[in-house]
HTML snippet that shows the backbone in 3Dmol.js (N, CA, C, O; Angstrom):
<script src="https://3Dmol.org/build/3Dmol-min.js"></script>
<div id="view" style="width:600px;height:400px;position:relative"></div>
<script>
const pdb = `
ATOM      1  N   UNK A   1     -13.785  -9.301 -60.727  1.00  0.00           N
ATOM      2  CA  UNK A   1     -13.742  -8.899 -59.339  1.00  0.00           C
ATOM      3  C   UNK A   1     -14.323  -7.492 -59.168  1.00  0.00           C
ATOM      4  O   UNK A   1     -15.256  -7.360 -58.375  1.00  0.00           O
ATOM      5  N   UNK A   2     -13.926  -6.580 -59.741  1.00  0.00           N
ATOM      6  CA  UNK A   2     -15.243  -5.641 -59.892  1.00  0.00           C
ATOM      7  C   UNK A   2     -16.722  -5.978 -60.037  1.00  0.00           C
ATOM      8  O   UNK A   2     -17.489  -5.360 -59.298  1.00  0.00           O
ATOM      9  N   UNK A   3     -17.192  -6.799 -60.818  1.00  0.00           N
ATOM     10  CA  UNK A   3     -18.441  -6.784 -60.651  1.00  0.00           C
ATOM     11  C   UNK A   3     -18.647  -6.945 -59.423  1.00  0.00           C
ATOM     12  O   UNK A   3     -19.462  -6.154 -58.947  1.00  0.00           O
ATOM     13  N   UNK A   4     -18.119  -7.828 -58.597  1.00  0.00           N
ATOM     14  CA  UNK A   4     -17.982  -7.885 -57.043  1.00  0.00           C
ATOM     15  C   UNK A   4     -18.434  -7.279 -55.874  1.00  0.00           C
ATOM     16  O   UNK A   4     -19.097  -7.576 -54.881  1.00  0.00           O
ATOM     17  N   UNK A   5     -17.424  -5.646 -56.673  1.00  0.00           N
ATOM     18  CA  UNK A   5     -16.872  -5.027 -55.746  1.00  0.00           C
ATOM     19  C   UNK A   5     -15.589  -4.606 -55.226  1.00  0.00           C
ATOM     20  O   UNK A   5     -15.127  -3.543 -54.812  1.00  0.00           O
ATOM     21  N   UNK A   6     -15.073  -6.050 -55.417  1.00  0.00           N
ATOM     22  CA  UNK A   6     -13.956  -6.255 -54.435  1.00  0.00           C
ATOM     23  C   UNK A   6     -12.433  -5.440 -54.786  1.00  0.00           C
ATOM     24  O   UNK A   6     -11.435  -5.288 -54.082  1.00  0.00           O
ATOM     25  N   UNK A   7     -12.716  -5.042 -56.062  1.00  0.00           N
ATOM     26  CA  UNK A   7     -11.703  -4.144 -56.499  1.00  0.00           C
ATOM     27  C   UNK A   7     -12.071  -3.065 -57.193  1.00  0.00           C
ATOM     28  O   UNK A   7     -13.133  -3.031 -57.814  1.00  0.00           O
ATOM     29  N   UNK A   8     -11.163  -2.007 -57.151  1.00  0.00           N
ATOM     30  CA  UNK A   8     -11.310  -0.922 -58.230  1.00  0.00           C
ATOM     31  C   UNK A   8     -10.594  -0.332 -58.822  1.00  0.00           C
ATOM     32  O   UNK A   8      -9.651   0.045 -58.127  1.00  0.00           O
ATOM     33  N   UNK A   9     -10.519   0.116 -60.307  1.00  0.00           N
ATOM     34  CA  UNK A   9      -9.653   0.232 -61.204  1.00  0.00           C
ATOM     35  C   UNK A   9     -10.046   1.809 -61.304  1.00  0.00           C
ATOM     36  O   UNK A   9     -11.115   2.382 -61.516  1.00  0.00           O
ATOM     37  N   UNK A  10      -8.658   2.284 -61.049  1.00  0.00           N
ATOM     38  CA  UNK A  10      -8.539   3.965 -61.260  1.00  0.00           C
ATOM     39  C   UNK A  10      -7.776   4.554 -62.222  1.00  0.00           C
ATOM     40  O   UNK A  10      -6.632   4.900 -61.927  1.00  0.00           O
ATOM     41  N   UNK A  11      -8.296   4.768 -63.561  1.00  0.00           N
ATOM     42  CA  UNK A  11      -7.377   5.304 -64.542  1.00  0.00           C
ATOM     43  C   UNK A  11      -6.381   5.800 -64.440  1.00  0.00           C
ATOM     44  O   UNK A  11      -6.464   6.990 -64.137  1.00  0.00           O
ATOM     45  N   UNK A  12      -4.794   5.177 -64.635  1.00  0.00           N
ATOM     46  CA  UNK A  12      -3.853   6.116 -64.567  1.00  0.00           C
ATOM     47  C   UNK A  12      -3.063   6.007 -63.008  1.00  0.00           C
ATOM     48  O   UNK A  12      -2.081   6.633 -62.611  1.00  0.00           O
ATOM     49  N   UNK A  13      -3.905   4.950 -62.293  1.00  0.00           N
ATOM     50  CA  UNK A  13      -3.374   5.022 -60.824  1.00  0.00           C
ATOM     51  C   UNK A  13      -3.235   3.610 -60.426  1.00  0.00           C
ATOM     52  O   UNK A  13      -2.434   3.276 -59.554  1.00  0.00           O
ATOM     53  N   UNK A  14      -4.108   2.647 -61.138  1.00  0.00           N
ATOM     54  CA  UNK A  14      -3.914   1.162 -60.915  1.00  0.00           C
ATOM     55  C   UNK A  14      -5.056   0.241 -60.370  1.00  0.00           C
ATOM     56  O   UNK A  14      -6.099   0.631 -60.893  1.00  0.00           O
ATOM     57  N   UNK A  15      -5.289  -0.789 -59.561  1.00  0.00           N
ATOM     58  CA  UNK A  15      -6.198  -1.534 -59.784  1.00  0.00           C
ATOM     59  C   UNK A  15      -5.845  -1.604 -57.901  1.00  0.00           C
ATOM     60  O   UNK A  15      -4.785  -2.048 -57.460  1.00  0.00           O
ATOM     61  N   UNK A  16      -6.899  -1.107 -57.080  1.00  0.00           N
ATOM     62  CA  UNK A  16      -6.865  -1.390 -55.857  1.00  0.00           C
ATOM     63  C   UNK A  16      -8.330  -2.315 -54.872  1.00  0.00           C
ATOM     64  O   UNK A  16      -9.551  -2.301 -55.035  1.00  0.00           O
ATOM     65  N   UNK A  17      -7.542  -2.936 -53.999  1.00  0.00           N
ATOM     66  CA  UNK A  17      -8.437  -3.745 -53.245  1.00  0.00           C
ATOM     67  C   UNK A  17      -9.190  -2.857 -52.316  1.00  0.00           C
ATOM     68  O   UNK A  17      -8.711  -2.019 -51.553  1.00  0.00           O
ATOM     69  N   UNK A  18     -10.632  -3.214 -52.523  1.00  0.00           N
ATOM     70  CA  UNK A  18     -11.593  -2.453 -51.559  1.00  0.00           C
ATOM     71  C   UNK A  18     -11.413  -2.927 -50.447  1.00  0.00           C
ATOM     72  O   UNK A  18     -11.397  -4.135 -50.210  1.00  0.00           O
ATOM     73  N   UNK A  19     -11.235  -1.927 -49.531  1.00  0.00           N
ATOM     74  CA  UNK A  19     -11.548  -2.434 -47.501  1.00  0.00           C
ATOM     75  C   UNK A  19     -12.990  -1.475 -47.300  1.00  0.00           C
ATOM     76  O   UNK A  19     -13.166  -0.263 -47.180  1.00  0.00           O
ATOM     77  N   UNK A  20     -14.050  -2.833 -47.331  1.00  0.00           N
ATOM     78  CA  UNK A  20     -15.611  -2.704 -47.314  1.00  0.00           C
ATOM     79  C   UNK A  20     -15.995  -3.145 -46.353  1.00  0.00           C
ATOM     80  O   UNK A  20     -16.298  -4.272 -46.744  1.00  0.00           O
ATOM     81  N   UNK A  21     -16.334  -3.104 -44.871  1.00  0.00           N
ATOM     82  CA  UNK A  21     -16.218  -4.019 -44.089  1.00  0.00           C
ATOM     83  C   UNK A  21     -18.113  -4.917 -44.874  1.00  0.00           C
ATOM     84  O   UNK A  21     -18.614  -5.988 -44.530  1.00  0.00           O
ATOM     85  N   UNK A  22     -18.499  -4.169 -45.650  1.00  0.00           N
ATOM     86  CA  UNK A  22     -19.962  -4.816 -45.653  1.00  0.00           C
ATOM     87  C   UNK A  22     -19.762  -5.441 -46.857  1.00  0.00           C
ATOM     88  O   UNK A  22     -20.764  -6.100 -47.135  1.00  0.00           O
ATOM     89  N   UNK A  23     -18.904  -5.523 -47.696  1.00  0.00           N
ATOM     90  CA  UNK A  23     -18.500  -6.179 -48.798  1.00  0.00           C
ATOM     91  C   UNK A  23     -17.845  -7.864 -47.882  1.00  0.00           C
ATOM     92  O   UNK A  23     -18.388  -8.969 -47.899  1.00  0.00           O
ATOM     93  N   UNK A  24     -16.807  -7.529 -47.323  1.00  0.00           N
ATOM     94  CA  UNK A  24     -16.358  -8.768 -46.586  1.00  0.00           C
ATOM     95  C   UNK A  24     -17.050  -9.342 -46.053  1.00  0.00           C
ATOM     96  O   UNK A  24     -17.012 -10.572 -46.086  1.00  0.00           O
ATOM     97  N   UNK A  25     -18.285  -8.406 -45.097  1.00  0.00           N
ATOM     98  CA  UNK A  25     -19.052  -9.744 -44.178  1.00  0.00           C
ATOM     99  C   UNK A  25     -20.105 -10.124 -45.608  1.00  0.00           C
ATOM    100  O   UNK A  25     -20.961 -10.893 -45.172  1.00  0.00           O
ATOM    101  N   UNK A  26     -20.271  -9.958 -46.626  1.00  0.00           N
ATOM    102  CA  UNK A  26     -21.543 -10.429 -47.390  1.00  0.00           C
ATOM    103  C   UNK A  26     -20.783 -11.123 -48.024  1.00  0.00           C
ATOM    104  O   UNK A  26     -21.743 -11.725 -48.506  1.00  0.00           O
ATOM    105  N   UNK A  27     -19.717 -11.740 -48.603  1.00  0.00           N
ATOM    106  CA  UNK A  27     -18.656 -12.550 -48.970  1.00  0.00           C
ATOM    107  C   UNK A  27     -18.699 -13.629 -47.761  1.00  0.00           C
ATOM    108  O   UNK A  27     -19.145 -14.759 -47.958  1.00  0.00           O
ATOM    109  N   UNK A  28     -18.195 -13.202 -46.463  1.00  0.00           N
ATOM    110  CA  UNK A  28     -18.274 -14.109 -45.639  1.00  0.00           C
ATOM    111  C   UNK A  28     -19.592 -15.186 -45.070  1.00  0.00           C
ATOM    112  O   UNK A  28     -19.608 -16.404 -44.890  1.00  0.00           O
ATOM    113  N   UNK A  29     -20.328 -14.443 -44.944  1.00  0.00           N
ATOM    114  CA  UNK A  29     -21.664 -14.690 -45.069  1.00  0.00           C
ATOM    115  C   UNK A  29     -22.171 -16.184 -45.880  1.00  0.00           C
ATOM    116  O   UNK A  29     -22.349 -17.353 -45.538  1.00  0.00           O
ATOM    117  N   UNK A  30     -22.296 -15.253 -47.343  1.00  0.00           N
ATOM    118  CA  UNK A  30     -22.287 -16.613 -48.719  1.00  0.00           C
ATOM    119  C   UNK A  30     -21.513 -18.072 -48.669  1.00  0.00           C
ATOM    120  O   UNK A  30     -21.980 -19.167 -48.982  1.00  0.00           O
ATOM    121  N   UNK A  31     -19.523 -17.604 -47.936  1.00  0.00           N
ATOM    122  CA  UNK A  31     -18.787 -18.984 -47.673  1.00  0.00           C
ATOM    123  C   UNK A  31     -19.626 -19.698 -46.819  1.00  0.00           C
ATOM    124  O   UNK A  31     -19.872 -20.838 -47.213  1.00  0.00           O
ATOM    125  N   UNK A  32     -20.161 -19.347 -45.718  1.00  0.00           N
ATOM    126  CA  UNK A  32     -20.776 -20.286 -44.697  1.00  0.00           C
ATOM    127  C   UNK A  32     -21.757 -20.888 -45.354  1.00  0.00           C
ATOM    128  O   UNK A  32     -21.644 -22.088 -45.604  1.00  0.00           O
ATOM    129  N   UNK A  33     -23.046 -20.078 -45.805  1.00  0.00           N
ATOM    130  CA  UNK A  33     -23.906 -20.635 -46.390  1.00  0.00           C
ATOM    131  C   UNK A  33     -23.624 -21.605 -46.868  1.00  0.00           C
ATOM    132  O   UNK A  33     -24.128 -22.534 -46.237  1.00  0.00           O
ATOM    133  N   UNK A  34     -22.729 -22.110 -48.167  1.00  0.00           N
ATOM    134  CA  UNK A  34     -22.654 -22.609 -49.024  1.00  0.00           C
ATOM    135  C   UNK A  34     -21.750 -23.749 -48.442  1.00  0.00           C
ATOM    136  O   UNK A  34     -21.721 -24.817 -49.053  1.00  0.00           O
ATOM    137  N   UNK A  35     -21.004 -23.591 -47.289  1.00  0.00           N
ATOM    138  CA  UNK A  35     -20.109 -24.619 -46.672  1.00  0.00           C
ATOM    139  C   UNK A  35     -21.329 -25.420 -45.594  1.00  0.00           C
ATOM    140  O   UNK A  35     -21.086 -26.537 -45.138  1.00  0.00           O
ATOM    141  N   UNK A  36     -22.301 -24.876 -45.358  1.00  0.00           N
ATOM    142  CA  UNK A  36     -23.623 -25.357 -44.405  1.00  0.00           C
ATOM    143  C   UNK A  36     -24.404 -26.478 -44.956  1.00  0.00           C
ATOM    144  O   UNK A  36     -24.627 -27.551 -44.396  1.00  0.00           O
ATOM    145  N   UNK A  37     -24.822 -26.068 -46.216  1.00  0.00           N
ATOM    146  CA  UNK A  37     -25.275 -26.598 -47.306  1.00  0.00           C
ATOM    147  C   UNK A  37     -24.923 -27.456 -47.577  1.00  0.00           C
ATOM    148  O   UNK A  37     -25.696 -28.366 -47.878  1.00  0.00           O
ATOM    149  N   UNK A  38     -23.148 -27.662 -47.621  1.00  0.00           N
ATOM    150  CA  UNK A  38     -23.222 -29.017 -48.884  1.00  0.00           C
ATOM    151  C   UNK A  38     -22.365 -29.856 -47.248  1.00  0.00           C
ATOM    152  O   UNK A  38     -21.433 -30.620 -47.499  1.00  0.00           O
ATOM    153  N   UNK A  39     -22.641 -29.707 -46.142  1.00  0.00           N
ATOM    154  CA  UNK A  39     -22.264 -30.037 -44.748  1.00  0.00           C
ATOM    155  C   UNK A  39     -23.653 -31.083 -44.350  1.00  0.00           C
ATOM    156  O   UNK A  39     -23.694 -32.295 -44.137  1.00  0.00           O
ATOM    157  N   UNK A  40     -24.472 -30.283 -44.356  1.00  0.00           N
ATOM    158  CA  UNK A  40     -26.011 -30.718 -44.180  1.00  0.00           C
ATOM    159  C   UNK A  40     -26.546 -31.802 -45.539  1.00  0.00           C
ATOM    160  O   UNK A  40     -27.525 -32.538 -45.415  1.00  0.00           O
ATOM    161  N   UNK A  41     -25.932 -31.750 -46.471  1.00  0.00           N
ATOM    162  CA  UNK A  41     -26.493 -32.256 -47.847  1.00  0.00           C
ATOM    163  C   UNK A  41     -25.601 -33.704 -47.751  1.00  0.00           C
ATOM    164  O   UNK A  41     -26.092 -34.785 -48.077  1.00  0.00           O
ATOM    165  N   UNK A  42     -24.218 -33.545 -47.253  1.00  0.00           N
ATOM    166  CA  UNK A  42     -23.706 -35.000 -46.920  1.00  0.00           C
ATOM    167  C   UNK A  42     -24.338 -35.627 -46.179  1.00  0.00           C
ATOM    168  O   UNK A  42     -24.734 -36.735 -46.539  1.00  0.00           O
ATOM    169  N   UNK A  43     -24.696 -35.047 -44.687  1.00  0.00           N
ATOM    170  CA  UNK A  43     -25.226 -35.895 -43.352  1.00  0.00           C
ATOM    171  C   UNK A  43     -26.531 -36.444 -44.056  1.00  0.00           C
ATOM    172  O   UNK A  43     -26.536 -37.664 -44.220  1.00  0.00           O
ATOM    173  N   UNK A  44     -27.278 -35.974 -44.355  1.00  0.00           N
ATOM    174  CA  UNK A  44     -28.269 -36.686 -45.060  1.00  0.00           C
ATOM    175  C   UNK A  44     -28.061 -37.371 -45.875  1.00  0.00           C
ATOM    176  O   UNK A  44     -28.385 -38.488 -45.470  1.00  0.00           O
ATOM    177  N   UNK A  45     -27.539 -37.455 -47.272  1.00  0.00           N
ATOM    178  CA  UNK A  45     -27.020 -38.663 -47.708  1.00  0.00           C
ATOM    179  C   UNK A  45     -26.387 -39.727 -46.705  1.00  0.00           C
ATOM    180  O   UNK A  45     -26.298 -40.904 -47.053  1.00  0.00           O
ATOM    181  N   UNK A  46     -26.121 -39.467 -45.948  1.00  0.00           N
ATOM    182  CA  UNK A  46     -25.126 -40.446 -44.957  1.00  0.00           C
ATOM    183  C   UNK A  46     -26.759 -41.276 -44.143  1.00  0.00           C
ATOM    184  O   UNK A  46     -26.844 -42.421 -43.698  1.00  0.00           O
ATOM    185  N   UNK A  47     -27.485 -40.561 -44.178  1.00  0.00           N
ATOM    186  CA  UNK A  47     -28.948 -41.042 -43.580  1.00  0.00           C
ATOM    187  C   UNK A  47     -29.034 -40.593 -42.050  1.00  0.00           C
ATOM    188  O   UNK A  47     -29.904 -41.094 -41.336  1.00  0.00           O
ATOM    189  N   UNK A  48     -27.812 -39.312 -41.357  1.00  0.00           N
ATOM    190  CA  UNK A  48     -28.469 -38.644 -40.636  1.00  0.00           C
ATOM    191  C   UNK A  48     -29.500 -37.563 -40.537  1.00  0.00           C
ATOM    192  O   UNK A  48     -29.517 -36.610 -41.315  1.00  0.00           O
ATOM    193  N   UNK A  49     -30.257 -37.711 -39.679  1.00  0.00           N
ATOM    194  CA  UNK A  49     -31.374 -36.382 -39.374  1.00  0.00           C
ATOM    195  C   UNK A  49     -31.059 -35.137 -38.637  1.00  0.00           C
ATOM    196  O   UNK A  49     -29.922 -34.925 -38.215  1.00  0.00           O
ATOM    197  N   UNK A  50     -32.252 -34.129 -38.440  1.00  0.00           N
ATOM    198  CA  UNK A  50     -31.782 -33.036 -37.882  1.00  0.00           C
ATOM    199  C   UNK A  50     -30.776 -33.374 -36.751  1.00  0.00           C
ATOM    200  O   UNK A  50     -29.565 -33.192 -36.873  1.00  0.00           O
ATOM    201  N   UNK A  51     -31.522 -34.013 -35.353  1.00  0.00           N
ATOM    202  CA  UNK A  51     -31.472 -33.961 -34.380  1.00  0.00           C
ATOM    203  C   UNK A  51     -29.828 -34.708 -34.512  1.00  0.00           C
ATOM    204  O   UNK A  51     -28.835 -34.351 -33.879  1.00  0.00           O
ATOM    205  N   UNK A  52     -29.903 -35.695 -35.407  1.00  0.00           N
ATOM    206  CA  UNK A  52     -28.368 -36.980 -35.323  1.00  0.00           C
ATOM    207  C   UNK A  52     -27.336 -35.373 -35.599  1.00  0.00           C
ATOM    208  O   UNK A  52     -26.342 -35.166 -34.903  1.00  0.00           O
ATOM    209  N   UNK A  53     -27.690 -34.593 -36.458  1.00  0.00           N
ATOM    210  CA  UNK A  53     -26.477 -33.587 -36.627  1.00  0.00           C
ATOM    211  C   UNK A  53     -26.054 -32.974 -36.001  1.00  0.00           C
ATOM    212  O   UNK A  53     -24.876 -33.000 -35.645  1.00  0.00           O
ATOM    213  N   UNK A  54     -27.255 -31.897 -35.523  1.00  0.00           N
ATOM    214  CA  UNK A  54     -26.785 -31.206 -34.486  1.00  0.00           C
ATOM    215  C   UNK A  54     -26.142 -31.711 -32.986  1.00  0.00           C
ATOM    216  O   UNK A  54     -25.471 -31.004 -32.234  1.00  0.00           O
ATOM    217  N   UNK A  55     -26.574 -33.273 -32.744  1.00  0.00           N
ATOM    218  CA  UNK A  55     -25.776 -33.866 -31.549  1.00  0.00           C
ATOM    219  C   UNK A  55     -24.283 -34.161 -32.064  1.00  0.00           C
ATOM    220  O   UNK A  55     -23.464 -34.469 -31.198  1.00  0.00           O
ATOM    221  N   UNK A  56     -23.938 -34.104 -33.155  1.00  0.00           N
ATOM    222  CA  UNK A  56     -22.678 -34.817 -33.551  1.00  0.00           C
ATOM    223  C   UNK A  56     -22.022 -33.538 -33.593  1.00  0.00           C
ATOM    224  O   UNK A  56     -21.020 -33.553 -32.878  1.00  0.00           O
ATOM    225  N   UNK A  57     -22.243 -32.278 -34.248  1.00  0.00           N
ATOM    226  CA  UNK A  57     -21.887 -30.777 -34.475  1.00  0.00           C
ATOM    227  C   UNK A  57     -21.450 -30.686 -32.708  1.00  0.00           C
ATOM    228  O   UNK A  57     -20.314 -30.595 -32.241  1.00  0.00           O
ATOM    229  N   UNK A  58     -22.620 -30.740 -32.047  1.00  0.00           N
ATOM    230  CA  UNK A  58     -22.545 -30.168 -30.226  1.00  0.00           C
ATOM    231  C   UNK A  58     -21.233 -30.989 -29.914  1.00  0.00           C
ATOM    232  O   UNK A  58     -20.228 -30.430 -29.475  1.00  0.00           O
ATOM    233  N   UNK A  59     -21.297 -32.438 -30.179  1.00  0.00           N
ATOM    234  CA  UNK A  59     -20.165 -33.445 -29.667  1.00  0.00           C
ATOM    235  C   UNK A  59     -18.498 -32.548 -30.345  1.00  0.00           C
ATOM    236  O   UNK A  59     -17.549 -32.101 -29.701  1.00  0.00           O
ATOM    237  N   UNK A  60     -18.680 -32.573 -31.460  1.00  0.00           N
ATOM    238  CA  UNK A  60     -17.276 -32.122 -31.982  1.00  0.00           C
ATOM    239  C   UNK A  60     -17.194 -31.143 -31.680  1.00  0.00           C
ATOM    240  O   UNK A  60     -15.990 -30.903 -31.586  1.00  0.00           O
ATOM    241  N   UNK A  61     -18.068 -29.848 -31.297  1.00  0.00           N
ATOM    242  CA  UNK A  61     -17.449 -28.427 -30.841  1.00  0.00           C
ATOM    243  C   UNK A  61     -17.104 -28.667 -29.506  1.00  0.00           C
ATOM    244  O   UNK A  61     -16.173 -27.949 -29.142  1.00  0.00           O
ATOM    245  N   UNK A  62     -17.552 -29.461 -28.617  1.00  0.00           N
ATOM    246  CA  UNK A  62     -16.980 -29.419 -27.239  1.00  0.00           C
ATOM    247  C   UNK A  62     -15.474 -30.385 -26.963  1.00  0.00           C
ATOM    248  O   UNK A  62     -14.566 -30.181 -26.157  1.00  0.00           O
ATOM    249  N   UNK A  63     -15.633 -31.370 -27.877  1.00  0.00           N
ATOM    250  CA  UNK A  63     -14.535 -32.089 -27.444  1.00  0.00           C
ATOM    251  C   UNK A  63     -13.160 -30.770 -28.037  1.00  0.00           C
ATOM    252  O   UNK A  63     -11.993 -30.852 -27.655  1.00  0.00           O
ATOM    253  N   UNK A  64     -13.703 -29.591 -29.054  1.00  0.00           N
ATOM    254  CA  UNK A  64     -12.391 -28.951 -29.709  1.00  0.00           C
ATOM    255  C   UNK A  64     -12.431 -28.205 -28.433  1.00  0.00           C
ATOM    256  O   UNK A  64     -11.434 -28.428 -27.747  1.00  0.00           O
ATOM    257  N   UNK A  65     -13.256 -27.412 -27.923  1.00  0.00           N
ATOM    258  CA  UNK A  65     -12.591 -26.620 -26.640  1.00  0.00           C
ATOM    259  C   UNK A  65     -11.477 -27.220 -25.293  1.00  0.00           C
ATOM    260  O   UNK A  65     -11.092 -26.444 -24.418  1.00  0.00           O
TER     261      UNK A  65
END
`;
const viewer = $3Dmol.createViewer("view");
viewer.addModel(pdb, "pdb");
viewer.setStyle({}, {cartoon: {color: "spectrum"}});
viewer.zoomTo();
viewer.render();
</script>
């Protein structure tokens, strides 16, 4: 987790969590990516296309509001 970032180890004082706000959004960032990806990588196996996704994405975000 250091290589990270996300923590840091202070001799003698202990092992504390970084508040980075540019560490979190580039963490946050990567989850989406990678949740987009294998989102988009099903629908196509499933044998939808662009257009079939994004109408089904538009359909389910409006029926949640």
């Amino acid at each position: 987790m250091e290589n990270l970032e996300l923590v840091e180890t202070l001799r003698g004082q202990g092992t504390f969590i970084m508040n980075t706000q540019e560490i979190i959004t580039d963490i946050r960032e990567e989850m989406v990516k990678e949740s987009l990806d294998r989102f988009i990588e099903d629908m196509q196996t499933m044998g939808y296309g662009k257009n079939e996704t994004m109408e089904i994405v538009k359909k389910h975000l409006n029926e949640r509001e």
